[in-house]
TIVEXPA-833153 format. One record per atom (N, C-alpha, C): residue number from 1; residue in one letter; atom name; x, y, z. Coordinates in nm, 4 decimals. Atoms other than C-alpha are relative to their C-alpha. Layout:
N
<node><num>NUM</num><residuo>A</residuo><atomo>CA</atomo><east>X</east><north>Y</north><up>Z</up></node>
...
% end
This chain:
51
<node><num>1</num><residuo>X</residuo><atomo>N</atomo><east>0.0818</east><north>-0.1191</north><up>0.0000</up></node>
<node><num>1</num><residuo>X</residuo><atomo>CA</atomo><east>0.0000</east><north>0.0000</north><up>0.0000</up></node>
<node><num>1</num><residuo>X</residuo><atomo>C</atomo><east>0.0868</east><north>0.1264</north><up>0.0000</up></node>
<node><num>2</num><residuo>X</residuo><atomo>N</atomo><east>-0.1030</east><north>-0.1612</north><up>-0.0313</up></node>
<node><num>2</num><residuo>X</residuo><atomo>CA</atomo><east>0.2939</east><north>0.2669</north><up>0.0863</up></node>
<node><num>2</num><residuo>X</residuo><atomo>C</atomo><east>0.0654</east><north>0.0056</north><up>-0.1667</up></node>
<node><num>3</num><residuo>X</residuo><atomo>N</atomo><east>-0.0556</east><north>-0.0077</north><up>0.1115</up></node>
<node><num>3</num><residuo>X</residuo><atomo>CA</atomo><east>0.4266</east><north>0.1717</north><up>-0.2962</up></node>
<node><num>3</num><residuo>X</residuo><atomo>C</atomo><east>-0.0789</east><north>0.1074</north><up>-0.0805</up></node>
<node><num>4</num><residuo>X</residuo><atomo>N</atomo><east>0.1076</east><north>-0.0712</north><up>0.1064</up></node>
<node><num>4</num><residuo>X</residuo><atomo>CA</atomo><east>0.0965</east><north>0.3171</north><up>-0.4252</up></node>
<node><num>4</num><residuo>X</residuo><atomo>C</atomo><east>-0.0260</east><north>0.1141</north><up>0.0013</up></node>
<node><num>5</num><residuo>X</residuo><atomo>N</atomo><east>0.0175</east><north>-0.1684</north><up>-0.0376</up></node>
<node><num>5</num><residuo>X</residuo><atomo>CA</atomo><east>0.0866</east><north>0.6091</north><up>-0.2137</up></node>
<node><num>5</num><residuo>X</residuo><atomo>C</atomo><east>0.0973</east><north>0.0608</north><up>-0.0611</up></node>
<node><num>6</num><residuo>X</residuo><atomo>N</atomo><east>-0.1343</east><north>-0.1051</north><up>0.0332</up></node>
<node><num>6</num><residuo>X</residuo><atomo>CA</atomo><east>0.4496</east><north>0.7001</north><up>-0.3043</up></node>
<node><num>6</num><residuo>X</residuo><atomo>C</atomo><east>-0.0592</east><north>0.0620</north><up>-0.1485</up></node>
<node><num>7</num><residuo>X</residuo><atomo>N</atomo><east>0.0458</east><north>0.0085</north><up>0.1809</up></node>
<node><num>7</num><residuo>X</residuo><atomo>CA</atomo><east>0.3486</east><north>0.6469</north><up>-0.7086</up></node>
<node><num>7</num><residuo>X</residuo><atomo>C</atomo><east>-0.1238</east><north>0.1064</north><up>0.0397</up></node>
<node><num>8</num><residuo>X</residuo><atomo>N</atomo><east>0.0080</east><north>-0.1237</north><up>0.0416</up></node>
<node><num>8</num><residuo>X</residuo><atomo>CA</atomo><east>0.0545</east><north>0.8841</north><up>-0.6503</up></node>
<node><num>8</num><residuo>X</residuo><atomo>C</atomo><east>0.0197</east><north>0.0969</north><up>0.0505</up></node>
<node><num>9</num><residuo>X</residuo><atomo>N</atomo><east>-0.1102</east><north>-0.1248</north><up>-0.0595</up></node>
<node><num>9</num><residuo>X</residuo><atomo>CA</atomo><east>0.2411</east><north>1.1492</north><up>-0.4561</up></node>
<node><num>9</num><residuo>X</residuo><atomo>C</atomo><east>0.0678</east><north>0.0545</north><up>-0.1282</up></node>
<node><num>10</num><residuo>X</residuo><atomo>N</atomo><east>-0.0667</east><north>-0.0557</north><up>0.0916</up></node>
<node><num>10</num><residuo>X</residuo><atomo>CA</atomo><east>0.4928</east><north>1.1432</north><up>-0.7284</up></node>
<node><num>10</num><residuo>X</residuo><atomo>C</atomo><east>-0.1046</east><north>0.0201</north><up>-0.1392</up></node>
<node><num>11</num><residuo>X</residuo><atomo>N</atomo><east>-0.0042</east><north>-0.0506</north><up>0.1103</up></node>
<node><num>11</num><residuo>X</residuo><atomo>CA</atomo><east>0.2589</east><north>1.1752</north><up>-1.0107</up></node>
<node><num>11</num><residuo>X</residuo><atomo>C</atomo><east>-0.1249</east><north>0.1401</north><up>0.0137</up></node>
<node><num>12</num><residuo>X</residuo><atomo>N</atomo><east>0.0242</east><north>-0.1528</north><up>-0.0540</up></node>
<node><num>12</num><residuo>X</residuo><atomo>CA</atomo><east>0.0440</east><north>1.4821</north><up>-0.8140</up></node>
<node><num>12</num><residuo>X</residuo><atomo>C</atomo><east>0.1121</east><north>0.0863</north><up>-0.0267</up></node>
<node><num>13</num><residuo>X</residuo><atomo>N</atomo><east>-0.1063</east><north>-0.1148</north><up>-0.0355</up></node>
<node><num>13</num><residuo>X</residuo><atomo>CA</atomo><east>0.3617</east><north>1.6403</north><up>-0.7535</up></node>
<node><num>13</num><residuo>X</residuo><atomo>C</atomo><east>0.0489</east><north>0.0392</north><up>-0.1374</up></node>
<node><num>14</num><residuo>X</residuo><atomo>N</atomo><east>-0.0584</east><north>-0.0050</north><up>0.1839</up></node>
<node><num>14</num><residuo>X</residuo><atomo>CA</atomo><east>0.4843</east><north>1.5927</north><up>-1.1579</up></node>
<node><num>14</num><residuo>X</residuo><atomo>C</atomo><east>-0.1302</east><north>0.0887</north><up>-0.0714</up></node>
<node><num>15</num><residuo>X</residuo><atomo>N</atomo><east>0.1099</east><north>-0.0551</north><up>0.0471</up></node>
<node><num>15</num><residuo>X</residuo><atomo>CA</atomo><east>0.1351</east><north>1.7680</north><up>-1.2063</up></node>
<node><num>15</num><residuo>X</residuo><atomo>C</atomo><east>-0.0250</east><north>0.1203</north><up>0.0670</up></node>
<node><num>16</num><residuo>X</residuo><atomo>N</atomo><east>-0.0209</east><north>-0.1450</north><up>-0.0170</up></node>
<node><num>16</num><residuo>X</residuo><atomo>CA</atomo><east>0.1833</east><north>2.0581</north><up>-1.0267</up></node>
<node><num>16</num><residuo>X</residuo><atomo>C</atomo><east>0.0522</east><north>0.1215</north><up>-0.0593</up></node>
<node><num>17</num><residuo>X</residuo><atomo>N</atomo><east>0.0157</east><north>-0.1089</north><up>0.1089</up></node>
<node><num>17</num><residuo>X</residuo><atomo>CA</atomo><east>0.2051</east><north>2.4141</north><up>-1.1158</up></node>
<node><num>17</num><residuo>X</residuo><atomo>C</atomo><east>0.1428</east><north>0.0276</north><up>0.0056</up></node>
<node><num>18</num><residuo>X</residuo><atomo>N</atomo><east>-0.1399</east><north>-0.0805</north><up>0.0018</up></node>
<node><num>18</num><residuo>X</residuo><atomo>CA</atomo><east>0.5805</east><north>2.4748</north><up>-0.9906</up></node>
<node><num>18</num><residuo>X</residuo><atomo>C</atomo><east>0.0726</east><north>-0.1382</north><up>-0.1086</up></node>
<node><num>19</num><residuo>X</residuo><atomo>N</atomo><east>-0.0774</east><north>0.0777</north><up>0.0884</up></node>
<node><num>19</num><residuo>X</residuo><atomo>CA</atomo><east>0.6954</east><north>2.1371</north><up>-1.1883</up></node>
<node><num>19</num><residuo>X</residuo><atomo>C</atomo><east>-0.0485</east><north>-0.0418</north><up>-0.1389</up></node>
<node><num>20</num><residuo>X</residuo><atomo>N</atomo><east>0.0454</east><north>-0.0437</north><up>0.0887</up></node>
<node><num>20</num><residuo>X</residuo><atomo>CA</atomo><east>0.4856</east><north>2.0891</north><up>-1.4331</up></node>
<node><num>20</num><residuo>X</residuo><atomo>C</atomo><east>0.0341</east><north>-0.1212</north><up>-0.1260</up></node>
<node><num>21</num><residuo>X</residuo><atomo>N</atomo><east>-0.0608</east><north>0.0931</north><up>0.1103</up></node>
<node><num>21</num><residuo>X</residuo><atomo>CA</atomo><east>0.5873</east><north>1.7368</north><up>-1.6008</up></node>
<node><num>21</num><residuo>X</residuo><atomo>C</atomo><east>-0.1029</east><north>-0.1081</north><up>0.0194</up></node>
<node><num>22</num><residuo>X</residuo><atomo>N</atomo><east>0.1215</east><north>0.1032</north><up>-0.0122</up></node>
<node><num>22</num><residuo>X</residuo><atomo>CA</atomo><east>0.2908</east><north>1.5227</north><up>-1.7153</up></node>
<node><num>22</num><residuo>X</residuo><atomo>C</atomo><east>0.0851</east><north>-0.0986</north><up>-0.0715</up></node>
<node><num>23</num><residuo>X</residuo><atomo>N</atomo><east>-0.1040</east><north>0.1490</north><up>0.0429</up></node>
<node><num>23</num><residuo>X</residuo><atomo>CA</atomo><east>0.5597</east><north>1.2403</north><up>-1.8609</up></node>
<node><num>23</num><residuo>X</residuo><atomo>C</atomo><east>0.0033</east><north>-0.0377</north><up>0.1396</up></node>
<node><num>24</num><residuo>X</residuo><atomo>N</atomo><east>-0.0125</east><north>0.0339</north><up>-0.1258</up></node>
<node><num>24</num><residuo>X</residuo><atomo>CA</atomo><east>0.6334</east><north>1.1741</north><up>-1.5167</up></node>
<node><num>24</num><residuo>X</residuo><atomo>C</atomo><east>-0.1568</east><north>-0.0438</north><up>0.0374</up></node>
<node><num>25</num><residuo>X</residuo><atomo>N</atomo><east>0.1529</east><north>0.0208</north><up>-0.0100</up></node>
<node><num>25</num><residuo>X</residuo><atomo>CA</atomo><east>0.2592</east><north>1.1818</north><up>-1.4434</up></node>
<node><num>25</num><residuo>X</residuo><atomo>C</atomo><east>-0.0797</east><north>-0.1315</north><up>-0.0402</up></node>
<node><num>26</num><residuo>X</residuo><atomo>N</atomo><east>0.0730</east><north>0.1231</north><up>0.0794</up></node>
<node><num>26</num><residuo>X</residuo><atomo>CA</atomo><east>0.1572</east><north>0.9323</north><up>-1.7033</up></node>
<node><num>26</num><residuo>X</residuo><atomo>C</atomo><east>0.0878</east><north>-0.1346</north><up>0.0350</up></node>
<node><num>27</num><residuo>X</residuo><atomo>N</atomo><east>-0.0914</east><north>0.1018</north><up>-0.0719</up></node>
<node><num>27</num><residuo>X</residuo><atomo>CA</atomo><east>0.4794</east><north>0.7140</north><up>-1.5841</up></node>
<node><num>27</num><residuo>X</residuo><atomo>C</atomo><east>-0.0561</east><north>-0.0669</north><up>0.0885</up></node>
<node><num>28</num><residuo>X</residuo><atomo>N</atomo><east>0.0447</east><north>0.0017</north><up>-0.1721</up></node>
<node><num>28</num><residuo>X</residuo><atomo>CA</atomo><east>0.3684</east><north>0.7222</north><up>-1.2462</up></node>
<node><num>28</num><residuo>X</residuo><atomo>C</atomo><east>-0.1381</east><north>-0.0883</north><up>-0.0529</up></node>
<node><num>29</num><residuo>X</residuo><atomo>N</atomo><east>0.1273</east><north>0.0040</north><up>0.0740</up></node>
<node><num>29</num><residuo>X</residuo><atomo>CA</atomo><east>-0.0054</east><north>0.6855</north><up>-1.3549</up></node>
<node><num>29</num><residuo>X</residuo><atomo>C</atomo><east>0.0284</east><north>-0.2036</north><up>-0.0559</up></node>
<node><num>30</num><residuo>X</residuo><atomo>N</atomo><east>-0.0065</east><north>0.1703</north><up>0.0347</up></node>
<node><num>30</num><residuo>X</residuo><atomo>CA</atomo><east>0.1097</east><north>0.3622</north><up>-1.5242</up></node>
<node><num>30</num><residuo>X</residuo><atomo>C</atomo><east>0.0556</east><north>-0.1132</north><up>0.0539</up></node>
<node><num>31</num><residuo>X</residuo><atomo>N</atomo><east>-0.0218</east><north>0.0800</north><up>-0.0692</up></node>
<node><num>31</num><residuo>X</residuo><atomo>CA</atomo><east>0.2859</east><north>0.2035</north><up>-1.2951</up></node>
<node><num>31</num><residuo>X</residuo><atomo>C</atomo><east>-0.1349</east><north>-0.0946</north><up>0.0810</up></node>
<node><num>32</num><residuo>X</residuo><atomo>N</atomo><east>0.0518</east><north>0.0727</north><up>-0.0710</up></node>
<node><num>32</num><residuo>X</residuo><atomo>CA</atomo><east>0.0089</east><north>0.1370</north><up>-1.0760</up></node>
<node><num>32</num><residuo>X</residuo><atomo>C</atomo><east>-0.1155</east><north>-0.0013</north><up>-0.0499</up></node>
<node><num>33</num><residuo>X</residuo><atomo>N</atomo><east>0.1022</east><north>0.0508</north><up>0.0425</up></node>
<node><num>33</num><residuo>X</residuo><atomo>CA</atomo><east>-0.2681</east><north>0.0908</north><up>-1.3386</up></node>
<node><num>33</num><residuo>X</residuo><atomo>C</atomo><east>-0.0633</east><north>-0.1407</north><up>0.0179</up></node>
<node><num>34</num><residuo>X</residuo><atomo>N</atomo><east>0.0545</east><north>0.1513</north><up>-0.0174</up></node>
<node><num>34</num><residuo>X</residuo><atomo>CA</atomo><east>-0.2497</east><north>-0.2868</north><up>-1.3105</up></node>
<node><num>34</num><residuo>X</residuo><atomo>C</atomo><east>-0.0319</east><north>-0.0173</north><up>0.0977</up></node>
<node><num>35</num><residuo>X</residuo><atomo>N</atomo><east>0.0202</east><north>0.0746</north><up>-0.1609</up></node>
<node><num>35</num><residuo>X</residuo><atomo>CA</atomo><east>-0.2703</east><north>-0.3116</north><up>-0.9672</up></node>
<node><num>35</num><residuo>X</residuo><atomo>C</atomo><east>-0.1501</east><north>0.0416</north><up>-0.0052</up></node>
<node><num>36</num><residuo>X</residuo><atomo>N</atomo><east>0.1113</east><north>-0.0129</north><up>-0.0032</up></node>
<node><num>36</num><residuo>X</residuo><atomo>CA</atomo><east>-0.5853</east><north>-0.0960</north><up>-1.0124</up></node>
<node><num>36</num><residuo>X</residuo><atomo>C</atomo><east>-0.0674</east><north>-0.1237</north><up>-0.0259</up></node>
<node><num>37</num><residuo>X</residuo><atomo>N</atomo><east>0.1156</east><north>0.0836</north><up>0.0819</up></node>
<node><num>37</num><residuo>X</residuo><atomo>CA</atomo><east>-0.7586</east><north>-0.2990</north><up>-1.2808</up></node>
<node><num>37</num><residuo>X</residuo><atomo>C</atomo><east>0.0261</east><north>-0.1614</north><up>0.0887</up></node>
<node><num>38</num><residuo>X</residuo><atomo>N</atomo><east>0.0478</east><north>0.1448</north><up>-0.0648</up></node>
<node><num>38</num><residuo>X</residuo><atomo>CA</atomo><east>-0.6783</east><north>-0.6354</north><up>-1.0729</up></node>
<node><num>38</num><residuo>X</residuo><atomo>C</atomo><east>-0.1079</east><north>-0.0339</north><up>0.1360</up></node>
<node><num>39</num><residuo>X</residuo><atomo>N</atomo><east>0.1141</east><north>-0.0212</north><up>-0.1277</up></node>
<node><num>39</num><residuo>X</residuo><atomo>CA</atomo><east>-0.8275</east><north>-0.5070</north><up>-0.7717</up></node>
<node><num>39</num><residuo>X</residuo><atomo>C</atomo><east>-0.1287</east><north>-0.0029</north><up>-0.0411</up></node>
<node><num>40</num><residuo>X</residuo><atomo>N</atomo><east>0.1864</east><north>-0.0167</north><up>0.0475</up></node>
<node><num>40</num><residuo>X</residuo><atomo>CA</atomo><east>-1.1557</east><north>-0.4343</north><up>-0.9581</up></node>
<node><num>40</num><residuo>X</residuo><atomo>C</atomo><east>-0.0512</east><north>-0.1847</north><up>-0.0771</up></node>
<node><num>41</num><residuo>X</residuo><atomo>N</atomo><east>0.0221</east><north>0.1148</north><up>0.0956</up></node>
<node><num>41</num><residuo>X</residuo><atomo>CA</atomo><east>-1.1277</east><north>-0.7892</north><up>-1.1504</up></node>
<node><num>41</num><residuo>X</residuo><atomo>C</atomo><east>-0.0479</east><north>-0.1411</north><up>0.1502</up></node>
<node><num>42</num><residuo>X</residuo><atomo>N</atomo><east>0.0218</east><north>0.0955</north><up>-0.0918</up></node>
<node><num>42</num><residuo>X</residuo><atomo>CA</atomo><east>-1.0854</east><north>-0.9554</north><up>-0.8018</up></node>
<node><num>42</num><residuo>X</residuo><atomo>C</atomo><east>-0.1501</east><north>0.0228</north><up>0.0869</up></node>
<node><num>43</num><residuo>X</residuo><atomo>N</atomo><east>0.1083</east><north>-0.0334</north><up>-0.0557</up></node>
<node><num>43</num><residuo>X</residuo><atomo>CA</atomo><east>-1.3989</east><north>-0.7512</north><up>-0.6215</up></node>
<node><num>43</num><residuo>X</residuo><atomo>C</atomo><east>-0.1440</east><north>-0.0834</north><up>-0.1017</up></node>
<node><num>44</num><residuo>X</residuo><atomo>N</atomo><east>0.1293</east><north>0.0791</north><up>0.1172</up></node>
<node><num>44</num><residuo>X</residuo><atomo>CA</atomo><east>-1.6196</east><north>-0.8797</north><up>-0.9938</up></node>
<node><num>44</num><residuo>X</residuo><atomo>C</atomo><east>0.0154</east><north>-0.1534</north><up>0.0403</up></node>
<node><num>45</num><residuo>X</residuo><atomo>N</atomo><east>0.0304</east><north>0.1606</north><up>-0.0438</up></node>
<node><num>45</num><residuo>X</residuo><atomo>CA</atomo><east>-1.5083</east><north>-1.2159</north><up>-0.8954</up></node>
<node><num>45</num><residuo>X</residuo><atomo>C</atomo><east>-0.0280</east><north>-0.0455</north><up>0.1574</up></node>
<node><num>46</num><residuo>X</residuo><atomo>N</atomo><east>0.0417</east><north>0.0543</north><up>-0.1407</up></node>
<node><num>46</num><residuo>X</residuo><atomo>CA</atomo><east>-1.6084</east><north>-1.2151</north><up>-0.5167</up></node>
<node><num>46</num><residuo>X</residuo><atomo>C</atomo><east>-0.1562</east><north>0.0215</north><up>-0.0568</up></node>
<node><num>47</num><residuo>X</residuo><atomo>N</atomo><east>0.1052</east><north>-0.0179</north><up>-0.0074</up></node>
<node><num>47</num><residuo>X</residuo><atomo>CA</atomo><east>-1.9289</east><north>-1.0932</north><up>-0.6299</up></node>
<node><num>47</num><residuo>X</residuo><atomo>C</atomo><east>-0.1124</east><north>-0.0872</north><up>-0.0660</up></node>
<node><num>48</num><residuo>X</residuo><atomo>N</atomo><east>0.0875</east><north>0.1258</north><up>0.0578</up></node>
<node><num>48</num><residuo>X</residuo><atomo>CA</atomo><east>-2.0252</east><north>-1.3263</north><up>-0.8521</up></node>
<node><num>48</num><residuo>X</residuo><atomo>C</atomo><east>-0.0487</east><north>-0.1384</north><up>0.0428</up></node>
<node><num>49</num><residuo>X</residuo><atomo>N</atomo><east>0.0675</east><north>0.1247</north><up>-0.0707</up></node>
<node><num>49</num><residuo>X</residuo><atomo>CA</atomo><east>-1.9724</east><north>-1.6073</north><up>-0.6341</up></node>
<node><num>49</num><residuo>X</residuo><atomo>C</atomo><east>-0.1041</east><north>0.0245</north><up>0.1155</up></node>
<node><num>50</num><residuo>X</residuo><atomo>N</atomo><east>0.1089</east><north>-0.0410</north><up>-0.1122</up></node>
<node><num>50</num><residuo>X</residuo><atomo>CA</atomo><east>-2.2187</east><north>-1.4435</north><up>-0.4188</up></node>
<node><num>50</num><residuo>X</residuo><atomo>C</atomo><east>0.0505</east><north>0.0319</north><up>0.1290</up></node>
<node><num>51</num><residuo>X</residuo><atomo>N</atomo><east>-0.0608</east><north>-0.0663</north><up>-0.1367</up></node>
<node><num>51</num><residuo>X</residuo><atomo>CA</atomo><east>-1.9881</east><north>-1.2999</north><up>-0.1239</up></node>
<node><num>51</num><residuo>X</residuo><atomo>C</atomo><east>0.0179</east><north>0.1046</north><up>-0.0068</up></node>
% end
């Protein structure tokens, strides 16, 4: 969980007005897309089995 926070810390901070670097952003951003989309894949499969 502290990996994910760091990742979006750094890609807020790459999106701010004094730095100002959306490469960094979308970096960041993509790092922890997968983790998103598995989390949501694992919640569709608790739900289906009815838990």
């Amino acid at each position: 969980m502290l990996a994910f926070r760091i990742l979006v810390d750094i890609a807020l901070k790459a999106l701010s007005a004094a730095i100002n670097d959306p490469t960094t952003a979308v970096l960041a951003i993509d790092q922890f897309a997968p983790t998103i989309a598995r989390g949501g894949q694992t919640v569709s499969a608790h739900r289906r089995d009815g838990g």
